[in-house]
C-alpha positions in Angstrom: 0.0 0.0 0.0 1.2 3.6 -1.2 1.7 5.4 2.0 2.4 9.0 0.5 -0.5 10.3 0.3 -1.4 13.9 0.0 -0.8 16.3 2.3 -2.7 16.8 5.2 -3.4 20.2 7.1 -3.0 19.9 11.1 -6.8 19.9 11.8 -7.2 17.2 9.0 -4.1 15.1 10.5 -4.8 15.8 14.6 -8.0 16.7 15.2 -10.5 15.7 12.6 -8.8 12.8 11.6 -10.2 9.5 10.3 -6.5 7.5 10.6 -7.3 4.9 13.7 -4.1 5.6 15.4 -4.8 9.4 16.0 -8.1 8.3 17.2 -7.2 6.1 19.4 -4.8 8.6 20.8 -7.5 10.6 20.9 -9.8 8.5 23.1 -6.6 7.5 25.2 -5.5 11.6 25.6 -9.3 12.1 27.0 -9.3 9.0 29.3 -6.4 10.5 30.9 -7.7 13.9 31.4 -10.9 12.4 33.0 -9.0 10.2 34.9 -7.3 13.3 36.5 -11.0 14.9 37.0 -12.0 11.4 38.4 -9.0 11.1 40.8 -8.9 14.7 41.9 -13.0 14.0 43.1 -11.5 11.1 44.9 -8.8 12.9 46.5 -11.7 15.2 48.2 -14.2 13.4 49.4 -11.6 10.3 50.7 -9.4 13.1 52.5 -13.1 14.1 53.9 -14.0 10.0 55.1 -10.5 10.7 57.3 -10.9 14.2 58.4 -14.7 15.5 58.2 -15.6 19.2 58.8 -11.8 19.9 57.9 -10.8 22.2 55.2 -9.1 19.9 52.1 -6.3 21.6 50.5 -6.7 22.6 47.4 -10.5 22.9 47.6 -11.8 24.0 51.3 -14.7 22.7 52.8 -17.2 20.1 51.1 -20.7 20.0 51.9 -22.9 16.5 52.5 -24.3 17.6 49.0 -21.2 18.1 47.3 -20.0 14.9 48.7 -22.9 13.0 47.3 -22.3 14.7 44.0 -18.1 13.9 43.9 -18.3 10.4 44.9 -21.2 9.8 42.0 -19.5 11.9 39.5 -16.5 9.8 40.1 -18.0 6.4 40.0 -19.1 7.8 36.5 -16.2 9.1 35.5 -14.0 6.2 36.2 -16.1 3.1 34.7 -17.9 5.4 31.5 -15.0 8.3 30.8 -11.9 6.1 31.7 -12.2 2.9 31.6 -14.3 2.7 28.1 -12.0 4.8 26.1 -8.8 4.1 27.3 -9.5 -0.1 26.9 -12.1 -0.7 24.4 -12.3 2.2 21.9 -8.6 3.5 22.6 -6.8 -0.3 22.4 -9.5 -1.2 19.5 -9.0 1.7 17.9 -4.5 1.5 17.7 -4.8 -2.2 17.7 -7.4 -4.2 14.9 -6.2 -2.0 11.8 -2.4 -3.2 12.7 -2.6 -7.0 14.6 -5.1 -8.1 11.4 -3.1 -6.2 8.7 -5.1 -3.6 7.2 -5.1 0.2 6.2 -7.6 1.5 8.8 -11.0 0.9 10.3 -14.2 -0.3 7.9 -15.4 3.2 8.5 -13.2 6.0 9.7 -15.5 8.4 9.0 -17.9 6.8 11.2 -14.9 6.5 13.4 -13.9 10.0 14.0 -17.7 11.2 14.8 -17.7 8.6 17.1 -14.8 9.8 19.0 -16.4 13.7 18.8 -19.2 12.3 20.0 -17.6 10.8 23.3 -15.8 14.3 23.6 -19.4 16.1 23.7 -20.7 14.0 26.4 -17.6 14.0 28.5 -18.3 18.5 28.0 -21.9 18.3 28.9 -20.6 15.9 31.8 -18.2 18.1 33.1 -20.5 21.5 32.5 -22.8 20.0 35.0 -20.4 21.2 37.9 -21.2 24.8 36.9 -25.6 24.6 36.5 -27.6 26.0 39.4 -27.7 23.2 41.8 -24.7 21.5 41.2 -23.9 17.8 39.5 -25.4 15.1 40.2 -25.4 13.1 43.6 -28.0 10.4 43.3 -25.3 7.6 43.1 -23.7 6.5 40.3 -26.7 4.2 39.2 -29.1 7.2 39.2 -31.8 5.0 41.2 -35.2 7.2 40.6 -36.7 8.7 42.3 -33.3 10.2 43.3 -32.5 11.1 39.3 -36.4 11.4 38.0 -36.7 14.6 40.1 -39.0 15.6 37.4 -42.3 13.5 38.1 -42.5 15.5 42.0 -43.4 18.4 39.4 -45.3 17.1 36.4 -45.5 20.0 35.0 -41.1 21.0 34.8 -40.1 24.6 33.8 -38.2 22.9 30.9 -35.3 24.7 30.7 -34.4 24.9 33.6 -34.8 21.5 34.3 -32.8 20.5 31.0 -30.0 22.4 32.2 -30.3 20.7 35.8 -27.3 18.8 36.9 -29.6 15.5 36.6 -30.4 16.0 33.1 -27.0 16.6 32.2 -25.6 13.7 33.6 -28.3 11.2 32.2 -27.9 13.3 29.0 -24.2 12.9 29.0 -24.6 8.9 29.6 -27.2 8.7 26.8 -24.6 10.3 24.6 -21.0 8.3 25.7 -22.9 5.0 25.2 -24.2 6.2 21.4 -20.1 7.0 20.6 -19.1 3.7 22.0 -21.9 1.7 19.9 -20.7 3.2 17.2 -17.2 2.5 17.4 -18.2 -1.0 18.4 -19.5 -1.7 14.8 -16.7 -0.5 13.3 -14.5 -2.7 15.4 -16.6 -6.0 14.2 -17.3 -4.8 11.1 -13.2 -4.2 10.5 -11.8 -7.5 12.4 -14.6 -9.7 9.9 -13.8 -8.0 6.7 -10.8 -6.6 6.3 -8.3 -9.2 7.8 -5.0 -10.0 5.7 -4.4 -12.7 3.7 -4.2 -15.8 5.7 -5.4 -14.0 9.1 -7.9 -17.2 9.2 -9.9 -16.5 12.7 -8.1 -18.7 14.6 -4.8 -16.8 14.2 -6.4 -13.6 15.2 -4.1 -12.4 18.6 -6.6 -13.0 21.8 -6.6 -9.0 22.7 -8.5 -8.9 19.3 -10.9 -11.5 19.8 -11.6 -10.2 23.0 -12.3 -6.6 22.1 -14.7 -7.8 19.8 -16.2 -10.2 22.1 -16.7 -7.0 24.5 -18.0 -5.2 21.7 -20.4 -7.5 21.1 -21.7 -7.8 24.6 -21.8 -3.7 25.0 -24.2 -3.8 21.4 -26.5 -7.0 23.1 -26.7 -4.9 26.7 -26.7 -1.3 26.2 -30.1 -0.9 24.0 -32.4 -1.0 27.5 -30.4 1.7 28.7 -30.3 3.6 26.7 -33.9 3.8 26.4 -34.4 3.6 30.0 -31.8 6.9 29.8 -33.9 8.7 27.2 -37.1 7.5 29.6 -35.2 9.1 32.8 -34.3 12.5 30.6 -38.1 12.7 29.6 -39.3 12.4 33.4 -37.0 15.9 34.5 -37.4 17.8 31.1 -41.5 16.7 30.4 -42.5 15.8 33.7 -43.2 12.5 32.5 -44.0 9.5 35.1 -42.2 6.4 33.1 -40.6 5.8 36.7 -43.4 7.6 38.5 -45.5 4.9 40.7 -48.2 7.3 41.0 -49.1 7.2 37.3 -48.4 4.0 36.5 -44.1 3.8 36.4 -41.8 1.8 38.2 -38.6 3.0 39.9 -37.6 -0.8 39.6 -37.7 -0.9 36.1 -35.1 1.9 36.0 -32.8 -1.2 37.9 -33.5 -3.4 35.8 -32.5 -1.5 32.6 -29.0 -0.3 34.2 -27.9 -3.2 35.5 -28.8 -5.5 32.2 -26.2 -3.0 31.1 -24.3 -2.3 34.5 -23.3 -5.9 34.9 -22.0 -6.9 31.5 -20.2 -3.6 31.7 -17.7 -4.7 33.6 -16.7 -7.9 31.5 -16.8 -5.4 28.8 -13.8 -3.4 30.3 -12.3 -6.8 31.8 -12.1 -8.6 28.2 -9.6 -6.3 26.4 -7.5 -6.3 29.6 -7.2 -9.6 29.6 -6.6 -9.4 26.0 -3.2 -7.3 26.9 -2.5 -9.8 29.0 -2.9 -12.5 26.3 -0.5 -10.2 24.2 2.1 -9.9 27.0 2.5 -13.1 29.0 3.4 -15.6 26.2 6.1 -12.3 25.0 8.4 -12.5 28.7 7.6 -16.4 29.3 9.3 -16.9 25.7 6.6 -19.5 25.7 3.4 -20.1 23.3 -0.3 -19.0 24.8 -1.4 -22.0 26.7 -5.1 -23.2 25.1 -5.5 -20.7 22.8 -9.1 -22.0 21.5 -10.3 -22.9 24.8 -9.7 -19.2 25.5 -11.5 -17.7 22.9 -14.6 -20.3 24.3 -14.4 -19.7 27.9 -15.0 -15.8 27.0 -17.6 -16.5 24.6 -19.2 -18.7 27.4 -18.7 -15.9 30.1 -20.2 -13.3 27.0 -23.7 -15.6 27.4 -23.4 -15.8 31.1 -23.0 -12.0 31.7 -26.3 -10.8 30.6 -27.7 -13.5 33.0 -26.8 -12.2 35.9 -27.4 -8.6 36.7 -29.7 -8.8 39.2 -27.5 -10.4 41.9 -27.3 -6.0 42.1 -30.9 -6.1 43.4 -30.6 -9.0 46.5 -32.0 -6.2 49.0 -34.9 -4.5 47.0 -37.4 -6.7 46.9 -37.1 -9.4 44.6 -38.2 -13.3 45.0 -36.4 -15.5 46.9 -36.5 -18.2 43.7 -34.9 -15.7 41.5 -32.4 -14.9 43.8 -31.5 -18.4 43.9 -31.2 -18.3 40.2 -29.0 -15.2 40.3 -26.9 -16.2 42.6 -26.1 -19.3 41.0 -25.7 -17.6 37.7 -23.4 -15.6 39.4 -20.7 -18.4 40.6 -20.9 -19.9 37.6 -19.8 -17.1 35.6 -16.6 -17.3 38.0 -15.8 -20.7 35.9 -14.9 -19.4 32.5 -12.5 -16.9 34.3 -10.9 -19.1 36.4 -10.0 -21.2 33.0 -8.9 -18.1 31.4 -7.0 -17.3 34.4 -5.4 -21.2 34.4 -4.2 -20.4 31.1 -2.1 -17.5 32.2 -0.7 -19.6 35.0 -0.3 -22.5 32.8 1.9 -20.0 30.1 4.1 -19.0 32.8 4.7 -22.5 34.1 8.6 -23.2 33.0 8.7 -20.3 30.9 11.7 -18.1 30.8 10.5 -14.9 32.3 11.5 -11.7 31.7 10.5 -9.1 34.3 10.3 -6.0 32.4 8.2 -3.5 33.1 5.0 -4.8 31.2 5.1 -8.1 32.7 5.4 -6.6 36.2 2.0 -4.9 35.4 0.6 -8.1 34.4 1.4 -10.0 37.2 0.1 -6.8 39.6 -3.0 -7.8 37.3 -3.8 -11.5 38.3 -2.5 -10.9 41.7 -5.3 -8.5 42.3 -7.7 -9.2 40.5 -8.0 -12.6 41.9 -8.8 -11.0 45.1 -11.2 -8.9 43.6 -12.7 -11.9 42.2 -12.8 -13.9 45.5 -14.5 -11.6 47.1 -17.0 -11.2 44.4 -17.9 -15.1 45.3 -19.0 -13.6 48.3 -21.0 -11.0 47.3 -22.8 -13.4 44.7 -24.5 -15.3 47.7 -27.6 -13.7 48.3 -27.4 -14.5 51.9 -23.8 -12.6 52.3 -24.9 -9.7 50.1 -27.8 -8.8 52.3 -25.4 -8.4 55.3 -22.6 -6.8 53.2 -24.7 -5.2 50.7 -23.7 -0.9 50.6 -21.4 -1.6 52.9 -17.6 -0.9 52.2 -16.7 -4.6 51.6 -18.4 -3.9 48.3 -16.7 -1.0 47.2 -13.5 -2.5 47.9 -14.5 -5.5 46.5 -15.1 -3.3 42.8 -12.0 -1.7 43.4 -10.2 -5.1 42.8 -12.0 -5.6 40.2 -11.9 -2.5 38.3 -9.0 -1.0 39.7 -6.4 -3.9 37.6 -8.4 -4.0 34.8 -8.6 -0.2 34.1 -5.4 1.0 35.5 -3.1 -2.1 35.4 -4.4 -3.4 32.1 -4.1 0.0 30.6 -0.3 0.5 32.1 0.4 -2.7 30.8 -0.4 -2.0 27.5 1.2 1.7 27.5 4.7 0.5 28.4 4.3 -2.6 26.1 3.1 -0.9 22.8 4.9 2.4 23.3 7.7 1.9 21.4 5.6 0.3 18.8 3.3 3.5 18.0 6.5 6.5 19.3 9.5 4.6 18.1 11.2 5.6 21.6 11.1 3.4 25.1 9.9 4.0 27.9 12.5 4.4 31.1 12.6 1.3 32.6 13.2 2.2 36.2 11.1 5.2 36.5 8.5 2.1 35.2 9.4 0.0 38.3 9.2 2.6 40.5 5.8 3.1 39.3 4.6 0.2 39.5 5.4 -0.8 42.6 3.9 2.6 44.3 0.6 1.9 42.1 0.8 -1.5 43.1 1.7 -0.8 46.9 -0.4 2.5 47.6 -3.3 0.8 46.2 -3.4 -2.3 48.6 -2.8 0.2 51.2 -6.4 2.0 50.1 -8.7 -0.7 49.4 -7.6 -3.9 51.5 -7.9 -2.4 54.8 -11.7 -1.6 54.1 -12.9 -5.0 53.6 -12.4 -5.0 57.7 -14.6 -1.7 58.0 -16.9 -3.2 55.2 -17.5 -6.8 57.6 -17.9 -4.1 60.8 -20.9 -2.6 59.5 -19.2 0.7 57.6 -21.9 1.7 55.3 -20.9 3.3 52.1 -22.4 7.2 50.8 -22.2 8.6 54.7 -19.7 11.3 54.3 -19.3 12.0 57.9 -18.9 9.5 60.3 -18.1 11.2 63.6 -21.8 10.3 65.1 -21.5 5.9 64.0 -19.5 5.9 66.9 -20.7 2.1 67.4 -19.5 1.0 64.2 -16.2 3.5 64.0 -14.5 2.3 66.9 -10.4 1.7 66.9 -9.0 0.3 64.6 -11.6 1.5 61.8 -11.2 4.9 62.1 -7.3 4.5 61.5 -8.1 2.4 59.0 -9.8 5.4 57.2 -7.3 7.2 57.4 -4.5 4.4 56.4 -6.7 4.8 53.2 -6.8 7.8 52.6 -3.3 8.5 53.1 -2.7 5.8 50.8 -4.8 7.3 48.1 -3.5 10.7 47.7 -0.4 8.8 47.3 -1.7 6.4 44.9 -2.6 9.5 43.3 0.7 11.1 43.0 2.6 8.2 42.1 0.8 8.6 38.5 2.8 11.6 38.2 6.1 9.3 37.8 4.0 8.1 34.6 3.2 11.3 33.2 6.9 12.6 34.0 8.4 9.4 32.1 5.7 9.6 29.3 6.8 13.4 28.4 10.5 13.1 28.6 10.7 9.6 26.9 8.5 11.5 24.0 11.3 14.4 23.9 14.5 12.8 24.8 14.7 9.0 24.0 16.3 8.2 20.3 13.6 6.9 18.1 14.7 3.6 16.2 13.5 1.1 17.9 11.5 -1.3 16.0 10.6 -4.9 17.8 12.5 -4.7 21.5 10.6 -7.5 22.9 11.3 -10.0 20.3 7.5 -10.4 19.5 5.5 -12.6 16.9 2.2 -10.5 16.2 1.5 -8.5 13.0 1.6 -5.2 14.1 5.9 -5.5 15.4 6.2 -6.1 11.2 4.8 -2.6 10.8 7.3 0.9 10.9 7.7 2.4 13.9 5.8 4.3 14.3 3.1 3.1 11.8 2.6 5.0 8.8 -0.7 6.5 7.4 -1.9 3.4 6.1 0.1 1.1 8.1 1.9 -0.8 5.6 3.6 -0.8 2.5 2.1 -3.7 0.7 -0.7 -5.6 2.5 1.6 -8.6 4.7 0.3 -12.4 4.6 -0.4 -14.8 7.3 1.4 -17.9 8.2 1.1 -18.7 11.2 -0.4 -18.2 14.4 0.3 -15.2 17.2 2.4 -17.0 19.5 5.2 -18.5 17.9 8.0 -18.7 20.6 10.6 -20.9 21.2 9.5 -23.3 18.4 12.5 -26.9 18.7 13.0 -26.4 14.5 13.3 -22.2 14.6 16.7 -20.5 14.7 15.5 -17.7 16.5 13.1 -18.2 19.6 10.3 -16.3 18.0 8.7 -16.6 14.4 6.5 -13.4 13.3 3.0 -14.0 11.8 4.1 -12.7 8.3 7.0 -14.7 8.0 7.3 -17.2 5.3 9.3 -20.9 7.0 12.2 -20.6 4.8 16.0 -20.2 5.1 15.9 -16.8 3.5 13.8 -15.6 6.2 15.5 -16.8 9.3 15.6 -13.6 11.5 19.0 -12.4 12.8 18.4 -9.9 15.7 15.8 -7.2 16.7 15.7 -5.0 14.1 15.3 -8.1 11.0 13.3 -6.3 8.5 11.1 -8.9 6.8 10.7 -8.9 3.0 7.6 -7.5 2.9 4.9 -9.3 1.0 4.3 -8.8 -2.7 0.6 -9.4 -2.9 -2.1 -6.9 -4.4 -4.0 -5.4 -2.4 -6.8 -6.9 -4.6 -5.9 -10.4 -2.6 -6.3 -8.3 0.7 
């Protein structure tokens, strides 16, 4: 493929562009910066659990209401605004084009709207800190009749309550799930159509399969909310009673409709992480991916099983016994697929010869903690735990496990892994240690201390607990403050990242090509990746995860690689004779 093409103007190259790889830069840039709103909310209202009625640094006093309103806008900020962009539409996005060899997404136009899109609702998001009234701070689930303020008045002023801080936050959700869905299709769409000669589906790399599997389980899951969203918008701006039990609604039904969602949501921001992971491990273990089918089936399985389950959410509210059972044994039994998945991993590092470099450390910080996370989620899926532990702070630690690796660890992971691929430059190594281990220290400091306040009774969404003095006796008080302690440091230690992303990006040499020695398609590509990827389309011939093959010459044997003397690679750098077929083959 000709990669000269014509000139392009700054706003057509950076800003308006339809090339994947600025895209996905441009989803990953805008995770970040939320991720900074969403830890910056966290660092106020958790220095408030420690010391309430003191004035925070950096902000002063906070009020019960603008507690409510920080921890919700948080919660949103960190599952919707962080961890979607940065995993599945900013990994999708630099990712399919390249590990499938191809040019660019099915539809880049489609592509680049759906990235503006996203940006819009992370604005109106963000402008409801500055409407009359505030944000938001029903919770991040926006139970009604919390969020359906509207229905008390049937008859709204409607603009004033379409510029409420409700309205704008449901508004805002409606609008980041519409971008997402959008960029969902053009991941499928792309991965089915557009793969390279002899990219057969079995020797598509896991992080692929599994970004599509996610995508596929946000397109099945999300239409209900965001109806149910639109529903919620219409009760505050039209005074309608959708939710309204007086005239006929249900505030239960607004449950129902998030957490169909709610609940797959999280396997849809687990999947690509574990993808990375698939990526990484077999890379430093030198060693093929253990069951590489059985893989692709367990997540399939666990796709099927994740929209089964969402109501082990509603234990407490009401519903029957019977379909508690069902839920609850739904629940465990999504736990199975993972565990296999999980199995795999150990299985790959099982007499491998490891490399610790800085990626791998983040994926082992991965399974170590998310198997707690997951452990504890065992717990939670008995309806007879959950009603005792059920908005109590074992819960929100327990999410933290489980969200906490997947966003941040998983995303870390792939940042120090695929930076040289998409800069041409390395990252330092040891400010990358040092990193992780104050990520991976500060946030077990946090989180594991508050599965003891969780068991005591602590209930969560209280943002002064001076008066629970029967419940926040020694050691639990400390305990809040180990935490929050811990997290402004957790906090800070993302600045070693930031520090060693800018000066690698102005100082480091650029030249580096393959440094880890790794099989997939998108190592075979310049780096970094030209408009358009590659010169001439490349051809398949083998799997992913080539390594340490008894017949090879080398410990590693790229995907695009013909099995021939002529092509025996000689070091890192071994620039493969690209492949001579027309694109008309592609």
């Amino acid at each position: 493929m000709d990669a000269t093409l014509h000139k392009q103007s700054f706003w057509n190259k950076y800003i308006f562009s339809t090339d994947h790889k600025v895209i996905g830069m441009q989803y990953i840039i805008m995770g970040i910066i939320m991720a900074g709103v969403g830890g910056f909310l966290a660092y106020v209202f958790r220095y408030n659990l420690a010391y309430a009625k003191a004035s925070i640094p950096l902000f002063g006093h906070l009020s019960a209401q603008q507690y409510n309103a920080f921890v919700t806008c948080h919660g949103m900020i960190m599952v919707f605004w962080v961890g979607m962009p940065v995993l599945l539409s900013g990994l999708g996005n630099l990712l399919i084009p390249l590990m499938i060899g191809t040019d660019d997404m099915a539809f880049p136009t489609v592509n680049m709207l759906s990235f503006w899109i996203f940006f819009l609702s992370a604005v109106v998001l963000l402008s409801s800190f500055f409407v009359p009234g505030g944000a938001f701070g029903g919770g991040w689930t926006m139970y009604p009749p919390f969020s359906a303020g509207g229905y008390l008045n049937h008859n709204p002023e409607f603009f004033k309550a379409l510029f409420s801080g409700t309205a704008l936050m449901i508004l805002a959700v409606a609008l980041e799930l519409v971008a997402m869905l959008m960029g969902g299709i053009n991941f499928l769409v792309t991965t089915i159509n557009k793969r390279a000669k002899g990219m057969t589906p079995f020797r598509i790399p896991v992080v692929i399969w599994f970004i599509n599997i996610a995508s596929v389980i946000f397109m099945f899951s999300v239409g209900p909310l965001v109806a149910g969203a639109f529903m919620l918008l219409f009760d505050n701006i039209l005074g309608t009673g959708f939710y309204d039990p007086a005239r006929g609604g249900d505030p239960m039904l607004w449950e129902h409709l998030f957490w169909f969602f709610g609940h797959p949501e999280v396997y849809v921001l687990l999947l690509p992480a574990l993808g990375v992971l698939a990526e990484i491990l077999p890379v430093f273990a030198r060693k093929p991916l253990f069951a590489y089918k059985p893989i692709i089936y367990l997540a399939l399985v666990s796709a099927v099983l994740s929209v089964l389950v969402w109501a082990h959410h509603q234990f407490v509210a009401g519903i029957d016994p019977r379909m508690a059972t069902f839920f609850s044994i739904g629940t465990i039994l999504i736990s199975i697929p993972f565990a296999g998945i999980f199995l795999s991993f150990m299985a790959t590092l099982w007499g491998g010869s490891i490399r610790f470099t800085v990626p791998m450390m983040w994926v082992l910080g991965f399974i170590g903690l998310f198997l707690i996370g997951g452990l504890t989620g065992l717990f939670l899926g008995s309806n007879t735990f959950d009603i005792y532990a059920h908005d109590t702070y074992f819960v929100v630690a327990h999410f933290h496990y489980t969200l906490f690796p997947d966003i941040f660890f998983g995303f870390f992971a792939a940042v120090y892994y695929w930076f040289p691929k998409f800069t041409g430059k390395t990252l330092n190594s040891a400010l990358g240690k040092l990193h992780f281990w104050a990520t991976f220290f500060f946030f077990n400091g946090t989180w594991f201390v508050l599965f003891f306040n969780g068991l005591a009774g602590q209930h969560r969404r209280i943002n002064d607990y001076s008066d629970f003095s029967l419940v926040m006796k020694e050691p639990y008080m400390t305990f809040e403050k180990v935490a929050t302690v811990s997290a402004i440091l957790l906090i800070l230690s993302q600045f070693i990242f930031l520090y060693n992303l800018f000066t690698s990006l102005a100082k480091a040499k650029k030249g580096v090509k393959n440094p880890w020695e790794a099989a997939t398609l998108e190592w075979q590509a310049a780096s970094p990746p030209p408009h358009g990827n590659f010169e001439t389309y490349p051809v398949v011939y083998r799997g992913p995860y080539e390594y340490s093959l008894p017949d090879a010459n080398e410990d590693y044997l790229p995907q695009s690689v013909p099995s021939s003397p002529e092509n025996t690679i000689t070091n890192n750098d071994y620039e493969h004779k690209s492949s001579t077929a027309p694109i008309a083959a592609h």
